[in-house]
PyMOL Python script that loads the backbone (N, CA, C, O; Angstrom):
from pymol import cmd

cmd.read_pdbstr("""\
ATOM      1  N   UNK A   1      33.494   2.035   6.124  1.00  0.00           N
ATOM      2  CA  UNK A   1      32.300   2.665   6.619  1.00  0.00           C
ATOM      3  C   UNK A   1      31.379   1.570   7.138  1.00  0.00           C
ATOM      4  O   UNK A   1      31.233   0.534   6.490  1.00  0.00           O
ATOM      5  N   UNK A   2      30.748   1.781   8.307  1.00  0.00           N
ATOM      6  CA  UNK A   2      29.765   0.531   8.817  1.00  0.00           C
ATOM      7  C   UNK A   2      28.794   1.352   8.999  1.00  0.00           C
ATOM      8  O   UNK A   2      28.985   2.479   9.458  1.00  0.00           O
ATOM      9  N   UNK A   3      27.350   0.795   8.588  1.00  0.00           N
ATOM     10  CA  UNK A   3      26.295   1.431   8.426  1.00  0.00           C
ATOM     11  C   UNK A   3      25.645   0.638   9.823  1.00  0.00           C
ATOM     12  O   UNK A   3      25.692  -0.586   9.942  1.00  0.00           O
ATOM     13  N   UNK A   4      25.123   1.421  10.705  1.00  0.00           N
ATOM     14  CA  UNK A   4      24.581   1.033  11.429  1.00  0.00           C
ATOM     15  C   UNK A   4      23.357   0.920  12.163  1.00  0.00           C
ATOM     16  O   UNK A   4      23.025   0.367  13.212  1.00  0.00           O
ATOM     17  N   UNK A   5      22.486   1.981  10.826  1.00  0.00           N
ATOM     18  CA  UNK A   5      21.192   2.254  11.221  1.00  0.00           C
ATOM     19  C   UNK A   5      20.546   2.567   9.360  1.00  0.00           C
ATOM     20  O   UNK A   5      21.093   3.304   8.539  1.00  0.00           O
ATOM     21  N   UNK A   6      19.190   1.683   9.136  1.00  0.00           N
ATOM     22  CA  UNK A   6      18.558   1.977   8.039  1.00  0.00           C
ATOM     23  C   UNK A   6      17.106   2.416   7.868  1.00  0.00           C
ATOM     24  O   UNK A   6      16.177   2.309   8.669  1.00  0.00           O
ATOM     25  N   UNK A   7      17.118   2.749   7.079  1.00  0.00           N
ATOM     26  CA  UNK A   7      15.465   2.785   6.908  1.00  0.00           C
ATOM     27  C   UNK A   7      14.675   3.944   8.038  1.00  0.00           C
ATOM     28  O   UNK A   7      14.865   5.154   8.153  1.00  0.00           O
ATOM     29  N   UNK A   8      13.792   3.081   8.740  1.00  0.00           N
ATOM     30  CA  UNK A   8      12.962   4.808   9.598  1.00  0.00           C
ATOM     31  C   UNK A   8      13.793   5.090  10.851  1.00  0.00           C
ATOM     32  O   UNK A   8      13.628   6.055  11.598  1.00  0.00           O
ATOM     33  N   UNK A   9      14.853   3.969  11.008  1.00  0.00           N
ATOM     34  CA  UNK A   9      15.687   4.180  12.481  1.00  0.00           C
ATOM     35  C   UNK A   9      16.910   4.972  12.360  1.00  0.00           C
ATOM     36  O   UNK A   9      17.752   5.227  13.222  1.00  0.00           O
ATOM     37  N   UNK A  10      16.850   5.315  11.121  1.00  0.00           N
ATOM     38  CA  UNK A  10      18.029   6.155  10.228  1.00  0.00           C
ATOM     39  C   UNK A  10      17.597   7.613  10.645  1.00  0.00           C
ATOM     40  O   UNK A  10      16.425   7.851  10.937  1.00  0.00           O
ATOM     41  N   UNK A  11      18.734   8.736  10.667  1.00  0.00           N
ATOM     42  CA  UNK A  11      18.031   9.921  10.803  1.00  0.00           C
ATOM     43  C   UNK A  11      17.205  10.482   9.994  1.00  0.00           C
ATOM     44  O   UNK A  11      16.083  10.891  10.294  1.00  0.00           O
ATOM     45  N   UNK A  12      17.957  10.543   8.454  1.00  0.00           N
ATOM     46  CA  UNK A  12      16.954  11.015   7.541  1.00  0.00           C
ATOM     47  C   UNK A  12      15.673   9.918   7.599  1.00  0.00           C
ATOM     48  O   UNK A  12      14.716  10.295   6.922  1.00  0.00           O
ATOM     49  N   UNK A  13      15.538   8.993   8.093  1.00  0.00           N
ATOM     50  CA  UNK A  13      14.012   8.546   7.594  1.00  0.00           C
ATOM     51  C   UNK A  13      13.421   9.144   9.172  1.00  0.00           C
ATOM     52  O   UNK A  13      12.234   9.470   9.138  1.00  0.00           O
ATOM     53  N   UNK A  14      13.848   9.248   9.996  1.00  0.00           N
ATOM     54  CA  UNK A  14      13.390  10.044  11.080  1.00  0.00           C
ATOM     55  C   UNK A  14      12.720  10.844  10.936  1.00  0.00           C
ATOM     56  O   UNK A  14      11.648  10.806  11.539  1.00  0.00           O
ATOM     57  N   UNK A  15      13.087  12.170   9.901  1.00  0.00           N
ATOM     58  CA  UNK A  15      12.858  13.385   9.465  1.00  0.00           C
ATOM     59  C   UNK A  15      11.653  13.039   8.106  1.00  0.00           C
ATOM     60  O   UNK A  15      10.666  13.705   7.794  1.00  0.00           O
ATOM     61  N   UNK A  16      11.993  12.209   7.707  1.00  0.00           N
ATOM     62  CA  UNK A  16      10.846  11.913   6.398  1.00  0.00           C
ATOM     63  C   UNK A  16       9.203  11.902   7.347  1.00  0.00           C
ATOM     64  O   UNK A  16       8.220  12.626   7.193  1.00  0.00           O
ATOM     65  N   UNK A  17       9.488  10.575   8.495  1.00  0.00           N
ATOM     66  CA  UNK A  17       8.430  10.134   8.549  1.00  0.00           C
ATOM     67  C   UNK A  17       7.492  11.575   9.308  1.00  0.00           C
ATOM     68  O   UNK A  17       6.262  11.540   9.278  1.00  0.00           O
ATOM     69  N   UNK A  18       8.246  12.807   9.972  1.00  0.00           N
ATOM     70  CA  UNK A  18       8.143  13.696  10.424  1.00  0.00           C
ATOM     71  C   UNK A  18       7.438  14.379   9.413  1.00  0.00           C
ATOM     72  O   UNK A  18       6.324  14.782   9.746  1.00  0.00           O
ATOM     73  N   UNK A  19       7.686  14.533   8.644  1.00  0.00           N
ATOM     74  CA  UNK A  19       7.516  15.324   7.027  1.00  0.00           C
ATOM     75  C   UNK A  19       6.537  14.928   6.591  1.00  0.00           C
ATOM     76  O   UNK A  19       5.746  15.699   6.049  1.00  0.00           O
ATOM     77  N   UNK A  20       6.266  13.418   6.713  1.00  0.00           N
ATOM     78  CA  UNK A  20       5.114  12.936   5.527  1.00  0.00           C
ATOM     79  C   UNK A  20       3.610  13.379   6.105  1.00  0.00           C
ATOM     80  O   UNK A  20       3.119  13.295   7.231  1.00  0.00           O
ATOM     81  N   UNK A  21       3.157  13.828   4.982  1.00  0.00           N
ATOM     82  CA  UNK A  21       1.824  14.524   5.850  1.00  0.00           C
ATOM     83  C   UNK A  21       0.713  13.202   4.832  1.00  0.00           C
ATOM     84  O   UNK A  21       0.782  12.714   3.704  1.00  0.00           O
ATOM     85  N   UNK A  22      -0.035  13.090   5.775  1.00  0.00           N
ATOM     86  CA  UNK A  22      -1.504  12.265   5.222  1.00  0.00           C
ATOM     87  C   UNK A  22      -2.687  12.596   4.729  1.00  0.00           C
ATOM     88  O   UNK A  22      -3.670  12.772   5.449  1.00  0.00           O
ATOM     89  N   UNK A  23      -2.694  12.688   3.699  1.00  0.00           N
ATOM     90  CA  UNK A  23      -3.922  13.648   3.167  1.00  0.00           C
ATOM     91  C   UNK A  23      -4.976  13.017   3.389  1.00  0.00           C
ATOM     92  O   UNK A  23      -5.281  11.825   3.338  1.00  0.00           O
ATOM     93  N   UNK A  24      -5.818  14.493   3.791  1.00  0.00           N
ATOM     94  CA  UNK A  24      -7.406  14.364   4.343  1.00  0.00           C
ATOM     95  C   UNK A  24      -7.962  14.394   3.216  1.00  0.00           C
ATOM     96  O   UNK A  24      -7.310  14.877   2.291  1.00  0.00           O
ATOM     97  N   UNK A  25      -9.402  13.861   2.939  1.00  0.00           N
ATOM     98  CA  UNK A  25     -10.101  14.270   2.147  1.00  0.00           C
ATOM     99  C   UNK A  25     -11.162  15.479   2.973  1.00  0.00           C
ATOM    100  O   UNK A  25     -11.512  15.584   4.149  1.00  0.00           O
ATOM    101  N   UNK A  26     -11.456  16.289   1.745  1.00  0.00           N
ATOM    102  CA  UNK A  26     -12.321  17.385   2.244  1.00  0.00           C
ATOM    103  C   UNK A  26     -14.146  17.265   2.080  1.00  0.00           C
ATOM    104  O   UNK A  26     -14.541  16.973   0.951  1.00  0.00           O
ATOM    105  N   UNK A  27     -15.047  17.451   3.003  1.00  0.00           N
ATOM    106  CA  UNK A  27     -16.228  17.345   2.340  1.00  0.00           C
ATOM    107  C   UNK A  27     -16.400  17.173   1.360  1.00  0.00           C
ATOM    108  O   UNK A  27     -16.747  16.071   0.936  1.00  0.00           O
ATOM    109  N   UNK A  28     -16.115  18.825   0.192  1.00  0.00           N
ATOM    110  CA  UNK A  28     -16.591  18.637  -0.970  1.00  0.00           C
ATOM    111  C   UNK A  28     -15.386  17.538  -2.071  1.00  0.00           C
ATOM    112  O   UNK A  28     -15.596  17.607  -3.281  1.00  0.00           O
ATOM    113  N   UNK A  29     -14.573  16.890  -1.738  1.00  0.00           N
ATOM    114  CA  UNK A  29     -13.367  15.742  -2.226  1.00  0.00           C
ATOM    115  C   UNK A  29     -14.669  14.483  -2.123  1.00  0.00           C
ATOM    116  O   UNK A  29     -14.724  13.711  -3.080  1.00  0.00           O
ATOM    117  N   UNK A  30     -15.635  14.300  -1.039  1.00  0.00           N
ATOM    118  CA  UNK A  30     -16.020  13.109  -0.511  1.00  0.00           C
ATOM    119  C   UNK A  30     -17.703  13.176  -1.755  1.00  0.00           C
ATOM    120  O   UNK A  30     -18.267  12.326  -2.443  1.00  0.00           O
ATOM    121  N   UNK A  31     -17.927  14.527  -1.504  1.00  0.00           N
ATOM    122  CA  UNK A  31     -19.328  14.672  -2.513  1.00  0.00           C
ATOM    123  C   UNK A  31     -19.031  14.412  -3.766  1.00  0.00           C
ATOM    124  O   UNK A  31     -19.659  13.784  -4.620  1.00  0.00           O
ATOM    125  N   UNK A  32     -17.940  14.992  -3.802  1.00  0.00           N
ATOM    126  CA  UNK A  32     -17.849  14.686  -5.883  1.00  0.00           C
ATOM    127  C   UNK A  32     -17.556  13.029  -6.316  1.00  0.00           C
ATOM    128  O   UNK A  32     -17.781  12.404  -7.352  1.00  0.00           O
ATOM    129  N   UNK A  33     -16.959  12.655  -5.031  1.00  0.00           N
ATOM    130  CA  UNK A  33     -16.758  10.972  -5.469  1.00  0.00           C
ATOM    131  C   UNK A  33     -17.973  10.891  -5.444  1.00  0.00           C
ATOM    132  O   UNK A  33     -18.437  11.469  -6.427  1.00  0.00           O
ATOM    133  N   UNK A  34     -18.799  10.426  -4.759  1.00  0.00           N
ATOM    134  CA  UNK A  34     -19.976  10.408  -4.550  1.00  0.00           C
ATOM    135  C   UNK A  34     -20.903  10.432  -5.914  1.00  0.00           C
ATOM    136  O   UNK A  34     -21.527   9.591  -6.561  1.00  0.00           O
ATOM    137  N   UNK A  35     -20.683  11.693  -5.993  1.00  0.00           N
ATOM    138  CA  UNK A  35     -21.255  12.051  -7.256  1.00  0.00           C
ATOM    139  C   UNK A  35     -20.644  11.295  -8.979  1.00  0.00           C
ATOM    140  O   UNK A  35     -21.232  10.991 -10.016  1.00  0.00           O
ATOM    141  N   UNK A  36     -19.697  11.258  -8.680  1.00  0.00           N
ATOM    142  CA  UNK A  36     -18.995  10.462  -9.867  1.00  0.00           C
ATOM    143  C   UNK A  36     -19.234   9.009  -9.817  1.00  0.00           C
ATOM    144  O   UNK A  36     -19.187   8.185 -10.730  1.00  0.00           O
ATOM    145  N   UNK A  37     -19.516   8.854  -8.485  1.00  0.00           N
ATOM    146  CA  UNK A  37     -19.879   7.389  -8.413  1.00  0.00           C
ATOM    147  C   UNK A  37     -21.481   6.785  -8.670  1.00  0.00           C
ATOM    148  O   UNK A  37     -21.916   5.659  -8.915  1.00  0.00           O
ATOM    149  N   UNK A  38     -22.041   7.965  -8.506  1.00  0.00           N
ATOM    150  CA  UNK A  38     -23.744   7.551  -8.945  1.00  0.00           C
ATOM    151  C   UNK A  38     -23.786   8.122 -11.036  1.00  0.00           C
ATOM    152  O   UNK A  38     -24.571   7.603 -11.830  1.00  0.00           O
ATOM    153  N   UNK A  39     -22.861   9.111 -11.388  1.00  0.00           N
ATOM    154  CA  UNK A  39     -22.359   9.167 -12.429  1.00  0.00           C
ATOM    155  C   UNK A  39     -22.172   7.821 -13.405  1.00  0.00           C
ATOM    156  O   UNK A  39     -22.886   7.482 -14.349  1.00  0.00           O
ATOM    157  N   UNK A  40     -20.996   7.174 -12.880  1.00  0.00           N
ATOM    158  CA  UNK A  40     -20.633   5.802 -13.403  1.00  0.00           C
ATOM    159  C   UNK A  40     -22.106   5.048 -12.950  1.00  0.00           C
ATOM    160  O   UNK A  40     -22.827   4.546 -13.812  1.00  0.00           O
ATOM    161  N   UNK A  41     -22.286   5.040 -12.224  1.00  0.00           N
ATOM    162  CA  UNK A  41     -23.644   4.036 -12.370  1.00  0.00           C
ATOM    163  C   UNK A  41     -24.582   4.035 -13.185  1.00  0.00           C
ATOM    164  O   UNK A  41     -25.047   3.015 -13.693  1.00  0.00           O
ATOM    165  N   UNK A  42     -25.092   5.579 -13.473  1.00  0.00           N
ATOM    166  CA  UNK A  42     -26.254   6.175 -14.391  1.00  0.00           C
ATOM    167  C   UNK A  42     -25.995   5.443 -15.681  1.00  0.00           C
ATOM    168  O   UNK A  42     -26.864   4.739 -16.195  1.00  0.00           O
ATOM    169  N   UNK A  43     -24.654   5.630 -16.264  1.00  0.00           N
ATOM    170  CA  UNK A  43     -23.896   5.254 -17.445  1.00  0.00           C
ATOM    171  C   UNK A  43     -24.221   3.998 -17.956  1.00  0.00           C
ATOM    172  O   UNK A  43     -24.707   3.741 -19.058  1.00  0.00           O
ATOM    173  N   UNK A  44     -23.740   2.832 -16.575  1.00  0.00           N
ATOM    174  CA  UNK A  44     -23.612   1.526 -16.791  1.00  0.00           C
ATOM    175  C   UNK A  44     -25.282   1.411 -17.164  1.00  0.00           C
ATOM    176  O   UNK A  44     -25.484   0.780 -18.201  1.00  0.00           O
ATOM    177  N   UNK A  45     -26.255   1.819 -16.616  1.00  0.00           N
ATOM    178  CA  UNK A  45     -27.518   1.284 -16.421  1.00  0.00           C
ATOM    179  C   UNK A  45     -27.882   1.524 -17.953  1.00  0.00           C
ATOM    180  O   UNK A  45     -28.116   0.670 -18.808  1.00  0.00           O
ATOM    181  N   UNK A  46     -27.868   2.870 -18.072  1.00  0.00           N
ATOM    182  CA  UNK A  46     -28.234   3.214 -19.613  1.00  0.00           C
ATOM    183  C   UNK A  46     -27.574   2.538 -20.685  1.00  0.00           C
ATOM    184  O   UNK A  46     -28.233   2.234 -21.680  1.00  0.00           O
ATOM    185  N   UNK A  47     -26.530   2.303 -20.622  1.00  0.00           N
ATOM    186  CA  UNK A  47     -25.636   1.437 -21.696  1.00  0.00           C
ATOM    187  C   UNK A  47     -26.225   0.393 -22.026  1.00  0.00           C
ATOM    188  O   UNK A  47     -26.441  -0.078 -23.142  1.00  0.00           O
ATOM    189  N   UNK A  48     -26.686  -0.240 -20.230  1.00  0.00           N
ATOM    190  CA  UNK A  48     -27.698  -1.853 -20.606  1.00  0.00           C
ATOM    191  C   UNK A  48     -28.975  -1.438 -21.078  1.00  0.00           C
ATOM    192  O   UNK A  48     -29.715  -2.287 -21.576  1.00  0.00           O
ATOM    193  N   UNK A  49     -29.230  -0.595 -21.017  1.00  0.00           N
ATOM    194  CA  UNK A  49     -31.124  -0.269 -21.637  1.00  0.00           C
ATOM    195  C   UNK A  49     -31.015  -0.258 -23.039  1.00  0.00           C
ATOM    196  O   UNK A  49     -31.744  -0.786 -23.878  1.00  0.00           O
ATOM    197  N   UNK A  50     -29.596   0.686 -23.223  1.00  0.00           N
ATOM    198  CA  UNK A  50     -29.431   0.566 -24.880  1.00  0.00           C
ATOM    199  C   UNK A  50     -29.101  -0.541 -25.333  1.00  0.00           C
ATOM    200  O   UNK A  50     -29.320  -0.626 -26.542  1.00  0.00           O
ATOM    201  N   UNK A  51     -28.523  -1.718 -24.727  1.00  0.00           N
ATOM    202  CA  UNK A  51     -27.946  -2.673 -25.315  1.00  0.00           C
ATOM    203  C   UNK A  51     -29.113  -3.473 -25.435  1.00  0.00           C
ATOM    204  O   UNK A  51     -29.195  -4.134 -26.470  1.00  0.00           O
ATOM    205  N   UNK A  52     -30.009  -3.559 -24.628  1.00  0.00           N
ATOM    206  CA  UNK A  52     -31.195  -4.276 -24.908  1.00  0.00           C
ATOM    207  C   UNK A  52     -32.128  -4.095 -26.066  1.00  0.00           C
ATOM    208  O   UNK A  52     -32.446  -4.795 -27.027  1.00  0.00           O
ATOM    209  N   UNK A  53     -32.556  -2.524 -25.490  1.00  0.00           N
ATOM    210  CA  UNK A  53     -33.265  -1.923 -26.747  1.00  0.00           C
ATOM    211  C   UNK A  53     -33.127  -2.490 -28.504  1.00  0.00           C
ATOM    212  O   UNK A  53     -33.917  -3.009 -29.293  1.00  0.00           O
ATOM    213  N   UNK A  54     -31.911  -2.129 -28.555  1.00  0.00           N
ATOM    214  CA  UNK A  54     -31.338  -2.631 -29.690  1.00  0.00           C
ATOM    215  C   UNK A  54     -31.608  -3.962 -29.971  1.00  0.00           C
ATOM    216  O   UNK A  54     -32.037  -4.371 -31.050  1.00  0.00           O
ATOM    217  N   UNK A  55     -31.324  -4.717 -28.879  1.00  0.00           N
ATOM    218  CA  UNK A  55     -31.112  -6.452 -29.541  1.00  0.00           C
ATOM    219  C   UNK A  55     -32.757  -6.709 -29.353  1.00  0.00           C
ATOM    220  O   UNK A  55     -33.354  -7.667 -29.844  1.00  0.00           O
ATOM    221  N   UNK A  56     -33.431  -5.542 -28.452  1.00  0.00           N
ATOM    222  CA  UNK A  56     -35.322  -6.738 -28.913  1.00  0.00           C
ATOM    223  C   UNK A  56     -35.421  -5.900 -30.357  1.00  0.00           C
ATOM    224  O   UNK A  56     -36.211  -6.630 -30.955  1.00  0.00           O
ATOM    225  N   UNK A  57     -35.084  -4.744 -31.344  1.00  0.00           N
ATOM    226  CA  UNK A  57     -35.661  -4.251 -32.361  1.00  0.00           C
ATOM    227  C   UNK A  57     -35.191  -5.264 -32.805  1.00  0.00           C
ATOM    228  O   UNK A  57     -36.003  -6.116 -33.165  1.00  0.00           O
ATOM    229  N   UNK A  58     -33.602  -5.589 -32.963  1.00  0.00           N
ATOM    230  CA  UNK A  58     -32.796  -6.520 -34.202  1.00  0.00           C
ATOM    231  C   UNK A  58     -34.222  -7.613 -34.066  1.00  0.00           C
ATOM    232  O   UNK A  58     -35.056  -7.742 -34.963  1.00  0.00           O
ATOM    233  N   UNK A  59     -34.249  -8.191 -33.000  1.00  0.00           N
ATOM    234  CA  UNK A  59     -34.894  -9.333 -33.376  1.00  0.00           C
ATOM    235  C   UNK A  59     -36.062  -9.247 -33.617  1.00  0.00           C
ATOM    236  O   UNK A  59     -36.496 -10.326 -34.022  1.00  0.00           O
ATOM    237  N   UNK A  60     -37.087  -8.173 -33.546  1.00  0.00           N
ATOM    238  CA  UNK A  60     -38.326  -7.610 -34.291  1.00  0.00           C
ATOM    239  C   UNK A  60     -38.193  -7.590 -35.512  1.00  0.00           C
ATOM    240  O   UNK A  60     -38.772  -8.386 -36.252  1.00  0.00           O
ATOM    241  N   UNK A  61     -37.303  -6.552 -35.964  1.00  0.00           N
ATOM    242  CA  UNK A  61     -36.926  -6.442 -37.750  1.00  0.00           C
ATOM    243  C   UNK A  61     -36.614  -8.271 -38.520  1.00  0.00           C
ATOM    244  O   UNK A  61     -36.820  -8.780 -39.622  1.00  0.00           O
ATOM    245  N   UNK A  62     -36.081  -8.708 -37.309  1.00  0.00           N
ATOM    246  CA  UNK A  62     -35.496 -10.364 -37.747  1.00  0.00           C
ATOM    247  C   UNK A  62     -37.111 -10.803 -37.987  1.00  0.00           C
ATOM    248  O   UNK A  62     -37.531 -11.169 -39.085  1.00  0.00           O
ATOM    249  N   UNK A  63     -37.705 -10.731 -37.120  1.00  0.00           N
ATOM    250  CA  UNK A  63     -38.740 -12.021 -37.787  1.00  0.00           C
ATOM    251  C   UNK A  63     -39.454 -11.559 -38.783  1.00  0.00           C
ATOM    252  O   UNK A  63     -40.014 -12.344 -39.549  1.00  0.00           O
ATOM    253  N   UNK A  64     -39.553 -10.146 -38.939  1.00  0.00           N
ATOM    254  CA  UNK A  64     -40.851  -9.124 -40.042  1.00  0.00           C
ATOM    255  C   UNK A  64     -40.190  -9.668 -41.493  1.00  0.00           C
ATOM    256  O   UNK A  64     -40.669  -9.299 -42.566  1.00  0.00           O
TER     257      UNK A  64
END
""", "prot")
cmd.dss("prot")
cmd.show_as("cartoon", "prot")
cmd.util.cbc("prot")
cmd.orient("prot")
């Protein structure tokens, strides 16, 4: 057997690349990132307020 064609020059990859569809994102796909992404931010910010918070009491209670 001699193979004489591979990959996308092959028929079946002919037919694949025919096939493969590229997904769109949809408005509301683009808002919710969006939204998940000011989400994760809210998070990070508050995490540091708490992390602060905490370490000026520790060191309040530290010197009293």
């Amino acid at each position: 057997m001699m193979c004489l064609m591979v990959g996308k020059k092959s028929c079946i990859g002919k037919i694949r690349e025919k096939l493969e569809v590229k997904p769109e994102t949809t408005p509301l796909q683009e808002k919710l990132e969006t939204i998940a992404t000011d989400i994760g931010k809210f998070g990070v910010y508050v995490a540091l307020l708490i992390i602060h918070v905490l370490l000026f009491r520790y060191l309040l209670e530290g010197l009293t």
